[in-house]
Structure formats: structure tokens, C-alpha cells
N, C-alpha and C positions, 0 to 999 in steps of 0.2 A: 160323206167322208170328209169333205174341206170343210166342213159347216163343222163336223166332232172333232175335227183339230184346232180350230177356229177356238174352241169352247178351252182344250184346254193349255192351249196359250195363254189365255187370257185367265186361267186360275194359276198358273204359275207365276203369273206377271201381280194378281193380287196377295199370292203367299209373298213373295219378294219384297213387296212394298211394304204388309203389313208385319214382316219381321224386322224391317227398319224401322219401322215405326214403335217398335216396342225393344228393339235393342237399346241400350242406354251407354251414351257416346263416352267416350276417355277425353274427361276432362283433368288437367294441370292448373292446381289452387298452391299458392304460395303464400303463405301467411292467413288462410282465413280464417282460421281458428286459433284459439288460444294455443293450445299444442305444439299445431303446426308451425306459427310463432316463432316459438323459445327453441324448438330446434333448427328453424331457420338462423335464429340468431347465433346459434351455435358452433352450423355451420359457412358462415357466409361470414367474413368481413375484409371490408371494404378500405378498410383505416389504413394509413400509410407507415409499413412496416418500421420507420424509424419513430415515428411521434411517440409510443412509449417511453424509446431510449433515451429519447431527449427532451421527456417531460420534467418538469420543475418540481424536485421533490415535494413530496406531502408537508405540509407543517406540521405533524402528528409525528413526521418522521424526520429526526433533528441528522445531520452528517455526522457521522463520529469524527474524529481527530484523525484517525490515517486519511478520511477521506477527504477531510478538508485540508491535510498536509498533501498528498497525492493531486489536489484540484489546483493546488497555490503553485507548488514546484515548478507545474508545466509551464507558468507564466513567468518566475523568474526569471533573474540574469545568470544567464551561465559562468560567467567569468566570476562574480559572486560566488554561486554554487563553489566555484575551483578554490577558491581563494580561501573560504571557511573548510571547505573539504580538506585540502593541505594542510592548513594551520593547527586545525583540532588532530588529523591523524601523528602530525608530526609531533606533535606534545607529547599524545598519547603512548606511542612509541618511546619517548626521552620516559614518561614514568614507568611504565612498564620498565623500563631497563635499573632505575633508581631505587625502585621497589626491590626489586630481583639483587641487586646491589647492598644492599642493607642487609642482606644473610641471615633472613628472621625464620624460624621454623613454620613451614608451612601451616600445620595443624593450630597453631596459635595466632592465623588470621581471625581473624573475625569481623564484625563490621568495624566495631570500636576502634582496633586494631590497623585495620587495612586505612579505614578513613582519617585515621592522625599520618598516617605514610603518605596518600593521597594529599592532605593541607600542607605536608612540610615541603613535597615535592613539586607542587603541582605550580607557584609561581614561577620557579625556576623556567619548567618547561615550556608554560606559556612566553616566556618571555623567550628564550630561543627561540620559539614555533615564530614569532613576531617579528626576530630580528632574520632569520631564514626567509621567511616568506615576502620579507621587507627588498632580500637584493635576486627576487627570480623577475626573471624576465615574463611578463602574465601573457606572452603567447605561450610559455611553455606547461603553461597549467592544463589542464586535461578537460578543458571546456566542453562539455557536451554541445553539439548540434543540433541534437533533438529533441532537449532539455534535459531533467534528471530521472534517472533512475533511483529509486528508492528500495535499498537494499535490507528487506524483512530478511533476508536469508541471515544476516547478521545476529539477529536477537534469537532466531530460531540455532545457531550455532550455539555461541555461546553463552545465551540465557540469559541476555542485555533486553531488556524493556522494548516493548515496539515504537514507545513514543515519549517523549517527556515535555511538560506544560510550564511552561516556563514564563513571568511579567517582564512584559521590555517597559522601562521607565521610561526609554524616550517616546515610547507610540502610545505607553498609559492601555494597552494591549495585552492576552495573552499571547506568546508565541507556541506554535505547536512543531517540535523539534522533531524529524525522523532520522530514523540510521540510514546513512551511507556511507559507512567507509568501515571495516575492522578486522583485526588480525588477534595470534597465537601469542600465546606468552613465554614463546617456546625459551630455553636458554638454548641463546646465539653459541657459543662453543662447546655445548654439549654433543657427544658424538651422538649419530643419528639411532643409535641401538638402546639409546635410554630409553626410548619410547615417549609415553605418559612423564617419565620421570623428568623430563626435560623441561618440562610446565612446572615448576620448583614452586614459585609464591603465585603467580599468575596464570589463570588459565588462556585470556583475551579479554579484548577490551574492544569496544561500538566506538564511532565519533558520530555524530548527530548536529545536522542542519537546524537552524530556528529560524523560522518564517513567520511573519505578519503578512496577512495577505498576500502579495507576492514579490516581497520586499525581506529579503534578508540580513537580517539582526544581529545576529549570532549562530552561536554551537553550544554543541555540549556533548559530557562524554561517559561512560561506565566501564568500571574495571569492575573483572571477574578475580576473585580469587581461586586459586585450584584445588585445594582442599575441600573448602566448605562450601564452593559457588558463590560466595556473599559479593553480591553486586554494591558499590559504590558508585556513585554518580556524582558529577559536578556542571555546571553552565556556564559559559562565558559572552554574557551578553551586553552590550552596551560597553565594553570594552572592560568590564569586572566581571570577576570570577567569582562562585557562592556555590557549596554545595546543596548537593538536592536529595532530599528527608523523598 
């Protein structure tokens, strides 16, 4: 009896052994094969979440003009920033009213049109915007803190240009000028119930920063007219004014 029990102990202890022996173990391979590989690499990286962001553009791939007006702003002077901001809106607003003033039928703007009103008007207003901005006190100017904001909502209103490229003679540079600053061309005493109608010659008009690097140059500006939309532009840079084709 001990000796037949004996016997089969000893074949359950041989089945046991020889199905480990023939079991084939769970083994974990990471890359050994090509396959395995490329989806390893697809799921696994290791890279430091910002090194993309702050990689050094491609040469393949040049910065446009908003981007390199957007990269320059930040580095500007703000009190600059204020000081151009001021002077081009303030113009802008003296032609707008001069324009509106002149009692020309709206429908017979046109570029030709609108752009002789523009050269007849426009020293005048620079030169207020110059003598205005000559006796403010530049703490009271609206200097950013955290540098500029650059206002695309402007062109997207009313149908002013995103960016204008403008030569500064004294840097022998182009300047890359963006909007920030613009208003309605509403007429100021017109009752509120005109509507549309209140926008007579002018629809609005953008004023526009001009930057070298991060050194600013100038401005510049676009009137809309309300009729036909026809955008006129001018730049004031280097301390003259020239319209801009």
C-alpha cells in the first residue's frame, strides 16, 4: 500500500515538472523588433513638453509680419508704444471730422477722391496730434505694463489692413506697422436713431504702431470710407508723412 502510494507521488511530481518544462514563460520585449519599435516610439516620449514650443523656427519656414510685429511689441518701450498710440489716433480722429466736414456726397468717395481729402487734411492734423501730445504729461498716457496689445479686432471691424510695411530711412529698415488703436466715423451730432446713416463719409479708421526691431519709428493710419469701403492709408515715419499705395 505505502510502496503504491509512494509510486504515485512520484508521477504527479514528474507530470508537474515536465509541464513546466514545456510551458513557455511570459516574456516582456520592448523594441525588439521593427514593429514593435515604431510603435514604441509612438507611444513613449520622453522629450520635455516645452522644447517644441520653444524651438527655433525652421529656415524653410520664414515669420510672417504679424509675427515678427507680435515678437518685437513685447520688447518695446511702452511709454513709446503710448506716445505713437496717442498721436496717430488723435490725428486720425481731427481727419475723420475734416473729411465729414467738407459735406461731399458719400457715394462719390472713391479712392481718388477720399485720398486728395486725406493729403489736404492730413498735415493739419498731424500737426495738432504733435502740438497736443507735445503739452501731456507722459505719466498720463496709457502705458502698458505688460507691454502691447495688438489689436487685429480693428482690421477685422472695419476692413483696415492687418499690417502695413513701411522703410524707415533712418534704420535703412523695413518697419512692420500693426493696429492698435480705432474708432467709428460716426457723425458726433447726429441723433442716435440715424443708425448706419450717421457714418456719412466715414465708416473708421485703424492707427498703426511701426517697429524696427523693438524700437519704435513711427505710425501709420487707414481711413475707411462708408460707402464704398475704400481704405486709404498714410505713414508717419521718421517725422514725414507719405501716403501708402
Amino acid at each position: 500500500m505505502t510502496q503504491h502510494v509512494l509510486m504515485r507521488i512520484c508521477a504527479l511530481a514528474c507530470s508537474a515538472a515536465l509541464g513546466v518544462a514545456l510551458t513557455p514563460s511570459c516574456t516582456f520585449r520592448f523594441g525588439t523588433g521593427s514593429e514593435d519599435a515604431d510603435r514604441s516610439d509612438d507611444l513613449t516620449d520622453f522629450s520635455d513638453p516645452g522644447e517644441e514650443e520653444n524651438a527655433p523656427r525652421s529656415p524653410t519656414e520664414p515669420a510672417s509680419e504679424e509675427d515678427v510685429f507680435t515678437d518685437a511689441i513685447a520688447s518695446a518701450d511702452p511709454l513709446q508704444l503710448a506716445v505713437a498710440t496717442a498721436r496717430t489716433s488723435y490725428a486720425l480722429y481731427l481727419l475723420d471730422g475734416a473729411i465729414e466736414s467738407e459735406g461731399v456726397a458719400p457715394e462719390s468717395l472713391d479712392e481718388v477722391a477720399l485720398s486728395m481729402l486725406v493729403e489736404r487734411h492730413l498735415p493739419w492734423a498731424l500737426e495738432q496730434a504733435d502740438a497736443w501730445v507735445a503739452t501731456m504729461d507722459p505719466a498720463l498716457l496709457p502705458a502698458l505694463p505688460m507691454g502691447y496689445i495688438v489689436r487685429y479686432e480693428c482690421a477685422d471691424e472695419f476692413g483696415c489692413p492687418y499690417s502695413h510695411k513701411v522703410w524707415s530711412r533712418s534704420k535703412q529698415r523695413w518697419a512692420v506697422c500693426g493696429p492698435n488703436d480705432c474708432g467709428d466715423g460716426r457723425c458726433k451730432p447726429c441723433p442716435e436713431w440715424f443708425g448706419s446713416l450717421a457714418n456719412l463719409a466715414v465708416k473708421g479708421w485703424c492707427s498703426y504702431v511701426c517697429i524696427v526691431d523693438a524700437e519704435v519709428v513711427g505710425s501709420a493710419g487707414t481711413i475707411i470710407s462708408s460707402f464704398r469701403g475704400v481704405p486709404v492709408s498714410f505713414s508717419y515715419i521718421d517725422g514725414e508723412w507719405k501716403m501708402l499705395k
